[in-house]
C-alpha positions as a LaTeX table, in Angstrom:
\begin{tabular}{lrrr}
\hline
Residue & $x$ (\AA) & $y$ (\AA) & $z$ (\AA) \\
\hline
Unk1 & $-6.26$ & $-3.72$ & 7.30 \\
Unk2 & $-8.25$ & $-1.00$ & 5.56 \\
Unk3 & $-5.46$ & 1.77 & 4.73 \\
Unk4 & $-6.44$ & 5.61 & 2.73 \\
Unk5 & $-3.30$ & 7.56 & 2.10 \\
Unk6 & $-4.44$ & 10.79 & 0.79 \\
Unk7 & $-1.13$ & 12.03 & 0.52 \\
Unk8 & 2.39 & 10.53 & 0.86 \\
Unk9 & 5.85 & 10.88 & 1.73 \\
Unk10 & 7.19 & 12.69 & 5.17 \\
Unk11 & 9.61 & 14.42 & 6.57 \\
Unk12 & 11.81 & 12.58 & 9.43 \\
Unk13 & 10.88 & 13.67 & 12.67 \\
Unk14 & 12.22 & 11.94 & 15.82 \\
Unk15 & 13.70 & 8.90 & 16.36 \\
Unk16 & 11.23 & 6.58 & 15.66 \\
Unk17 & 12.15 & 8.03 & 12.23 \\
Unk18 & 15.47 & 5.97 & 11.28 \\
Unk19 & 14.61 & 3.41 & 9.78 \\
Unk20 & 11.31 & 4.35 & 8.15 \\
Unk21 & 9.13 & 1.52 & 6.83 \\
Unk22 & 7.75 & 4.04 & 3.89 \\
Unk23 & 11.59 & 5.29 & 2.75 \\
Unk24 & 12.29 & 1.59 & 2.90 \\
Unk25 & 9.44 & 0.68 & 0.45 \\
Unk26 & 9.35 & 3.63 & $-1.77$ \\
Unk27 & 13.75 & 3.12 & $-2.46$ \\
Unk28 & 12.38 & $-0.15$ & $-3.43$ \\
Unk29 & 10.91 & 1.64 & $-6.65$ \\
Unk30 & 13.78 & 3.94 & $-6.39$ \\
Unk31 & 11.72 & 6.69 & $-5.10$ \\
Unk32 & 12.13 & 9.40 & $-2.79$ \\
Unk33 & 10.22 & 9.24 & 0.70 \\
Unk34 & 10.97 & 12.92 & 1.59 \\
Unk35 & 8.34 & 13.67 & $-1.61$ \\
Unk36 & 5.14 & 14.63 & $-0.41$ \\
Unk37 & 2.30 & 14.62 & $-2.70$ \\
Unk38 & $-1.11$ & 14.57 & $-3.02$ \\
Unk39 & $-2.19$ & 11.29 & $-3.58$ \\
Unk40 & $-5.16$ & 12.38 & $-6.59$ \\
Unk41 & $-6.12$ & 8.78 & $-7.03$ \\
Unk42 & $-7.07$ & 7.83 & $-4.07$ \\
Unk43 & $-7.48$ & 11.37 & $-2.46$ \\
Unk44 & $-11.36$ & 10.98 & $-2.07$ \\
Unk45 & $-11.66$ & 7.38 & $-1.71$ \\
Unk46 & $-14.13$ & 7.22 & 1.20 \\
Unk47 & $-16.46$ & 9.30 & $-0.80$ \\
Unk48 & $-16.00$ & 6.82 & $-4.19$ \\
Unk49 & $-18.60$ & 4.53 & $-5.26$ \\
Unk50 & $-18.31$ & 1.55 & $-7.14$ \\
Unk51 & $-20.06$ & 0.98 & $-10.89$ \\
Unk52 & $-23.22$ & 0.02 & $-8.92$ \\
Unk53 & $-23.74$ & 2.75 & $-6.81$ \\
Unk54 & $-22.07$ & 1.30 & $-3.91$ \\
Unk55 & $-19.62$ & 2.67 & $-1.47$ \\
Unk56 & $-16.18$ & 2.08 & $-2.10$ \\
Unk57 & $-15.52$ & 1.92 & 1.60 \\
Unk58 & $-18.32$ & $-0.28$ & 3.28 \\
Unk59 & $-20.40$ & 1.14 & 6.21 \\
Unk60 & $-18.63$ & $-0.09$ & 9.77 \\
Unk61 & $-15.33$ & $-0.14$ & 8.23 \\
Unk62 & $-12.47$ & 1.09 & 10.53 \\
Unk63 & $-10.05$ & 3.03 & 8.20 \\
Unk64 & $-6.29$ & 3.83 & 8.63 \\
Unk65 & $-5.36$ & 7.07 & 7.80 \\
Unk66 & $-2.91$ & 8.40 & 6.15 \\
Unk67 & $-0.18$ & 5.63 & 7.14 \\
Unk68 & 2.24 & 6.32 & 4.20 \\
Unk69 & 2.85 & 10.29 & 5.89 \\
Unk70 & 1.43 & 12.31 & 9.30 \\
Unk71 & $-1.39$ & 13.54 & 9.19 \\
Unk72 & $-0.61$ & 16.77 & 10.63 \\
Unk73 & 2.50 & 16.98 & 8.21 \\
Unk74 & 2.36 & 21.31 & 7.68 \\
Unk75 & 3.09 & 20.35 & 4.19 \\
Unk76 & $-0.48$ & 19.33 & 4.00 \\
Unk77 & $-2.37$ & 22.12 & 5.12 \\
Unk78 & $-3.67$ & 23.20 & 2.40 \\
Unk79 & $-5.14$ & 19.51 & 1.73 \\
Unk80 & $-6.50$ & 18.57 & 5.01 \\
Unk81 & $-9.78$ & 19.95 & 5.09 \\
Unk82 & $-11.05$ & 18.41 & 2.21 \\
Unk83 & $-10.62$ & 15.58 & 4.06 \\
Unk84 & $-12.02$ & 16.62 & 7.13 \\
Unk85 & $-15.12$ & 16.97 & 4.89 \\
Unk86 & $-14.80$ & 13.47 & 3.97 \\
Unk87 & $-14.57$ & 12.19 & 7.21 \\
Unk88 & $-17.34$ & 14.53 & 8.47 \\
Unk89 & $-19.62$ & 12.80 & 5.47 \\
Unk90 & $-18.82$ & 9.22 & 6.07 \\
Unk91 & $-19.93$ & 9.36 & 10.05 \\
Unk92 & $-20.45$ & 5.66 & 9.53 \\
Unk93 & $-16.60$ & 4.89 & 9.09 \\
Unk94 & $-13.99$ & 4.91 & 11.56 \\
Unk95 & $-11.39$ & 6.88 & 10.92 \\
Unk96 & $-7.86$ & 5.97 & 12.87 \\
Unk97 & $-5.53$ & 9.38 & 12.88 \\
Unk98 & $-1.76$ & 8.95 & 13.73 \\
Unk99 & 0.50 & 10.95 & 14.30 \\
Unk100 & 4.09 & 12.15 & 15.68 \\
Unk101 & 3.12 & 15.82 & 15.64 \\
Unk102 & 1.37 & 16.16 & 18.51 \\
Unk103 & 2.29 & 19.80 & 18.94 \\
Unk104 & $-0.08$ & 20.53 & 15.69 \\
Unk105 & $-3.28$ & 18.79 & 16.59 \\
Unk106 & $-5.25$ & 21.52 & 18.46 \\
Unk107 & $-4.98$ & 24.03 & 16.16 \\
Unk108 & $-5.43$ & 21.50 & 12.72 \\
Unk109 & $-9.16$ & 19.65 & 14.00 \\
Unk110 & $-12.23$ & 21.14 & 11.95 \\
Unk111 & $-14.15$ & 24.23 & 13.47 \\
Unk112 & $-17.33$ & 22.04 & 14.25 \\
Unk113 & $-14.63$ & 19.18 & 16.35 \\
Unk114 & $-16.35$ & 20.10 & 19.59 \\
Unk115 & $-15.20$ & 17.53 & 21.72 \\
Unk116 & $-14.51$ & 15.65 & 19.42 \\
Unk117 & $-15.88$ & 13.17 & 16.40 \\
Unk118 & $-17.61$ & 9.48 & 17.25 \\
Unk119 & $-16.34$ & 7.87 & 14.17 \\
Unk120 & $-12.42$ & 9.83 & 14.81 \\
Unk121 & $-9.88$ & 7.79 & 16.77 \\
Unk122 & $-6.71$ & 10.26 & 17.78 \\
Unk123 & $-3.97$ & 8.16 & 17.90 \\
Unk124 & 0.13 & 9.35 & 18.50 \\
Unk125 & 2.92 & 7.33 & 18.66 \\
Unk126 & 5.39 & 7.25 & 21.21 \\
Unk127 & 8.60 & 5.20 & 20.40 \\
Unk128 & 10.71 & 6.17 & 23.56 \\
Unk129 & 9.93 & 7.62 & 27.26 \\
Unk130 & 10.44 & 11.11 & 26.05 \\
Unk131 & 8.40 & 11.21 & 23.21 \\
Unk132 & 5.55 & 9.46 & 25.97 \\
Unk133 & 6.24 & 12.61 & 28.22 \\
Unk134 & 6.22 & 15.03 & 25.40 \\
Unk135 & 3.54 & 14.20 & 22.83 \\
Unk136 & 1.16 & 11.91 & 25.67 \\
Unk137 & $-0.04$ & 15.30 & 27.75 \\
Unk138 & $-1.07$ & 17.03 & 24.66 \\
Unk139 & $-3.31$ & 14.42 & 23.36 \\
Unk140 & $-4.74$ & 14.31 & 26.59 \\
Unk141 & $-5.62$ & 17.62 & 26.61 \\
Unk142 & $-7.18$ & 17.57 & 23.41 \\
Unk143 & $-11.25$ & 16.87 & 23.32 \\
Unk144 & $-12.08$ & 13.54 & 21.57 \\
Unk145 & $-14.20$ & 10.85 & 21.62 \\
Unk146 & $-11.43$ & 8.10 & 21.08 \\
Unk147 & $-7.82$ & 8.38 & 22.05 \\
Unk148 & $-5.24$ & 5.50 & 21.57 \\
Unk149 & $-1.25$ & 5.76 & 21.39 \\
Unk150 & 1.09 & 2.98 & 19.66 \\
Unk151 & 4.62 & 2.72 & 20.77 \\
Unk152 & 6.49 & 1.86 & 17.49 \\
Unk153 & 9.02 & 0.95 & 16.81 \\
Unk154 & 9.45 & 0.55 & 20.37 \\
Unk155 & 12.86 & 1.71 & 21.71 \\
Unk156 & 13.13 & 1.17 & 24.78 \\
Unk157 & 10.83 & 0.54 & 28.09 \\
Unk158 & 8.27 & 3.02 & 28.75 \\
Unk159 & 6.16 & 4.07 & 31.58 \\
Unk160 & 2.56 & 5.39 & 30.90 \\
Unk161 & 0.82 & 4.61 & 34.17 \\
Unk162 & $-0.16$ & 7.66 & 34.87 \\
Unk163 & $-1.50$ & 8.06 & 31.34 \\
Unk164 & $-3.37$ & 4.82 & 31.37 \\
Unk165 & $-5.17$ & 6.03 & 35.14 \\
Unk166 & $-6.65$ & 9.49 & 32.99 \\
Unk167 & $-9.20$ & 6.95 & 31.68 \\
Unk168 & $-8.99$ & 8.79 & 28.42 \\
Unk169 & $-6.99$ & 6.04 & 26.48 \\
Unk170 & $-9.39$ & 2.55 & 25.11 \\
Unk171 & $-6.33$ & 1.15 & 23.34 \\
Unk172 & $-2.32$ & 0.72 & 23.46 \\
Unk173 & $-0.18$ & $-0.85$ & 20.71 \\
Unk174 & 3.22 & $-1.84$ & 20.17 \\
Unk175 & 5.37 & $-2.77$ & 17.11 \\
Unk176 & 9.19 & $-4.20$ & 16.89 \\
Unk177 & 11.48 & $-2.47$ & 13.93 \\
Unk178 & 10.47 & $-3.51$ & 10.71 \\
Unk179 & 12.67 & $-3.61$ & 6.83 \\
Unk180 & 16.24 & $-2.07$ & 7.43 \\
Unk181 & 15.47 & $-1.46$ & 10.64 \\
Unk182 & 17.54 & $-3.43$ & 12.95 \\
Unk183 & 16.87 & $-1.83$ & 16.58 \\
Unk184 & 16.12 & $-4.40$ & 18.86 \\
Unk185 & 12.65 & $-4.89$ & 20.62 \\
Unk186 & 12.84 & $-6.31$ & 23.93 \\
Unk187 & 10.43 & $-9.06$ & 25.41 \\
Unk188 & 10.88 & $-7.03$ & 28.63 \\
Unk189 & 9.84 & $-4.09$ & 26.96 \\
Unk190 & 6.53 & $-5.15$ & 25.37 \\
Unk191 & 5.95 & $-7.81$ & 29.09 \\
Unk192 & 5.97 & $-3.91$ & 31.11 \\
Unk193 & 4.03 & $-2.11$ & 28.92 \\
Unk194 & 1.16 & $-5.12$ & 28.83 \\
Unk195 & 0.89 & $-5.15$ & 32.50 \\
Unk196 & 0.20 & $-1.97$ & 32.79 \\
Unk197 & $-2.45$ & $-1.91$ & 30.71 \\
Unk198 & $-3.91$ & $-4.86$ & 32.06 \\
Unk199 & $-3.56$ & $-3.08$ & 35.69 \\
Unk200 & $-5.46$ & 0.09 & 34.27 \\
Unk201 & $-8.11$ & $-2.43$ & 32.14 \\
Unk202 & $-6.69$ & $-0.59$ & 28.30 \\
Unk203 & $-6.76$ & $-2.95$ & 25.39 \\
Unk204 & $-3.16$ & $-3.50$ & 24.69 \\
Unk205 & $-2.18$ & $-5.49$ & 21.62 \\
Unk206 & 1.68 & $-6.65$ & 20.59 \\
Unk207 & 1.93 & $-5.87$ & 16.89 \\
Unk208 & 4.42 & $-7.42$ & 15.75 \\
Unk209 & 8.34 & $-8.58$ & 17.22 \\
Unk210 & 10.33 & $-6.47$ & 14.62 \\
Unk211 & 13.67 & $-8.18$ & 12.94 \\
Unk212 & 15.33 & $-8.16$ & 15.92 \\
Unk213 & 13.43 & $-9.69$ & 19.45 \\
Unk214 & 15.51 & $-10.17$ & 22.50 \\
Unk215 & 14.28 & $-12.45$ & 25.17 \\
Unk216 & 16.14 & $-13.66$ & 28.50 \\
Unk217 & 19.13 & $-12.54$ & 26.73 \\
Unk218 & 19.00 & $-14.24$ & 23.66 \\
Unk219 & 18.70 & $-12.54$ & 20.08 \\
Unk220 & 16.36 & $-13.62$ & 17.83 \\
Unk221 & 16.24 & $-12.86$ & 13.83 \\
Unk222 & 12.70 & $-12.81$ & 12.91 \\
Unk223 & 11.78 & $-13.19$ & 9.29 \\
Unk224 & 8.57 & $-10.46$ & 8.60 \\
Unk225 & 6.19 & $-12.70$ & 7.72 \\
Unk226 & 5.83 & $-13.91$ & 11.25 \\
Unk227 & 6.58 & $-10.56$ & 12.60 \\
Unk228 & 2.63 & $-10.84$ & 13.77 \\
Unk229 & 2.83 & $-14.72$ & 14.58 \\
Unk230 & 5.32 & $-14.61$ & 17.09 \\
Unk231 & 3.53 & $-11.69$ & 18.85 \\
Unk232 & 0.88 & $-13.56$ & 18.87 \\
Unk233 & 2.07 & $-16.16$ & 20.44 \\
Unk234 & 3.68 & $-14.34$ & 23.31 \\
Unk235 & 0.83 & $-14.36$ & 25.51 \\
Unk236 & 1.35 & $-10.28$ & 25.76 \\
Unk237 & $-2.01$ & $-9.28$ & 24.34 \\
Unk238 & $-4.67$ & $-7.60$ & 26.83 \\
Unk239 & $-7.21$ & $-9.21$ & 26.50 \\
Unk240 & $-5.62$ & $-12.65$ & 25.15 \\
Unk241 & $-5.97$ & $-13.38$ & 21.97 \\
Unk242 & $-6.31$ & $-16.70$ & 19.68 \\
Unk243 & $-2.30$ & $-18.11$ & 20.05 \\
Unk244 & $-3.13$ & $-21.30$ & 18.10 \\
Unk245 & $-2.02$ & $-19.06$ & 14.85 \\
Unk246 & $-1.48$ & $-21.34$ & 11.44 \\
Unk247 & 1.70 & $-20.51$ & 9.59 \\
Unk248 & 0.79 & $-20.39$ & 5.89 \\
Unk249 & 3.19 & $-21.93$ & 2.74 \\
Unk250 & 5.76 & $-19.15$ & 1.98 \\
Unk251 & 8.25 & $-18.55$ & $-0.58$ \\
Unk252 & 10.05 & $-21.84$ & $-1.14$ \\
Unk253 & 13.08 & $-20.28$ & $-0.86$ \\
Unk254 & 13.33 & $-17.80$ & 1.37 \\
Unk255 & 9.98 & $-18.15$ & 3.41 \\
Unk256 & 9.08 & $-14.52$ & 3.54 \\
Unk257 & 5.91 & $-14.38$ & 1.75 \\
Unk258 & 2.95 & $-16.04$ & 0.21 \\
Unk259 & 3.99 & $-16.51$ & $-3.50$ \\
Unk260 & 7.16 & $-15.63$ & $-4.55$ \\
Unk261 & 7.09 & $-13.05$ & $-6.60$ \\
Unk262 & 10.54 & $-11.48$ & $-6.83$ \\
Unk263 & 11.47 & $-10.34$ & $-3.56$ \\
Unk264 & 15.05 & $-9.55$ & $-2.73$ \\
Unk265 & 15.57 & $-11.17$ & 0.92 \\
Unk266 & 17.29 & $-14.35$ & $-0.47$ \\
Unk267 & 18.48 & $-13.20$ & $-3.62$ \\
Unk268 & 17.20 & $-16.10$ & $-5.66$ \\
Unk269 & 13.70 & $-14.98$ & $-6.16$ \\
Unk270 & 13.50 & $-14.23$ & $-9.80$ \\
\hline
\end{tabular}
């Protein structure tokens, strides 16, 4: 994954909020998430070049945005159109745009939007049926070019049916709680929301299980690394995917991660 935070740090928002994967990491370096900042090193990445003249970012590259914060966070305002200019620049990058302020789209998109940008995928998340209801309409009545919504972490079953039949959507995620978080997903959950896509043809693809994944009952405590394995391997991707996924070598001890290189989730990583 291809990530550009231009700034970082956020302000909780809605429920989805809790357990935020960000104020997990950044306590890690005993940092505050609630800091927002202008990120100046990387601020005008995809506008870098590299010692030969190159760019930084590569032509066809699809680029999250922004995935550290919200996009439309008011406390960057006065930053955002300098990045609009960016993005207007590199029209051969995509540029994926999340966000749980819906409300502030409309009036935040760059004068020359139109109906929208070909290499700008608006993208909000919706971690419960209200925030669906609430935030769902309002992307749909903004113009653009690409629309998408990701329903992490999921919280419960949601209905978008009548969102998916608008035609306006080309893809549907979902993610499980990640870090502290220890909110269940559901099997059930993630089984409802891929057949509805697959009823209204969207692209829908299963993230990852979270820590917690409940299925027929059962509980089951799912180590991140295969967060994205498992999910793989559910069958709940529209259209299917590759399930014959390899698990790699991890951590000796605790099996978390590649190498180990001090994590904390067994205690005896040194």
């Amino acid at each position: 994954m291809n990530i550009w935070n231009p700034w970082h740090g956020c302000r909780k928002y809605s429920e989805g909020c809790e357990n935020c994967y960000m104020y997990y990491l950044d306590k890690q370096y005993e940092r505050d998430g609630s800091e927002i900042y202008k990120v100046k090193t990387n601020f005008n990445l995809p506008i870098r070049k590299d010692r030969h003249g190159n760019d930084k970012i590569p032509s066809g590259t699809l680029l999250y945005t922004c995935m550290t914060s919200d996009f439309f966070l008011e406390e960057a305002d006065n930053w955002r159109n300098e990045v609009w200019d960016m993005i207007r620049q590199r029209s051969d990058v995509k540029f994926w745009i999340q966000t749980k302020r819906a409300e502030r789209m409309k009036d935040n998109l760059p004068s020359d939007w139109g109906d929208g940008w070909e290499n700008v995928i608006l993208v909000v998340t919706t971690e419960n049926q209200k925030r669906a209801d609430e935030r769902l309409p309002i992307l749909l009545n903004i113009p653009a070019k690409h629309k998408g919504f990701m329903c992490a972490p999921i919280l419960s079953e949601i209905h978008v049916e009548q969102y998916l039949a608008s035609g306006q959507f080309e893809t549907v995620l979902a993610d499980g709680e990640n870090y502290e978080g220890m909110r269940p997903c559901h099997y059930e959950w993630i089984k409802s929301l891929y057949e509805q896509c697959k009823s209204a043809d969207v692209p829908f693809t299963f993230v990852g299980t979270g820590n917690v994944f409940i299925k027929d009952g059962k509980m089951y405590r799912i180590p991140k690394a295969y967060h994205q394995v498992q999910a793989q391997r559910s069958g709940l991707n529209y259209p299917p995917v590759n399930t014959n996924v390899p698990m790699q070598a991890k951590c000796q001890t605790c099996q978390r991660k590649n190498s180990c290189n001090g994590c904390h989730w067994c205690g005896k990583c040194k």
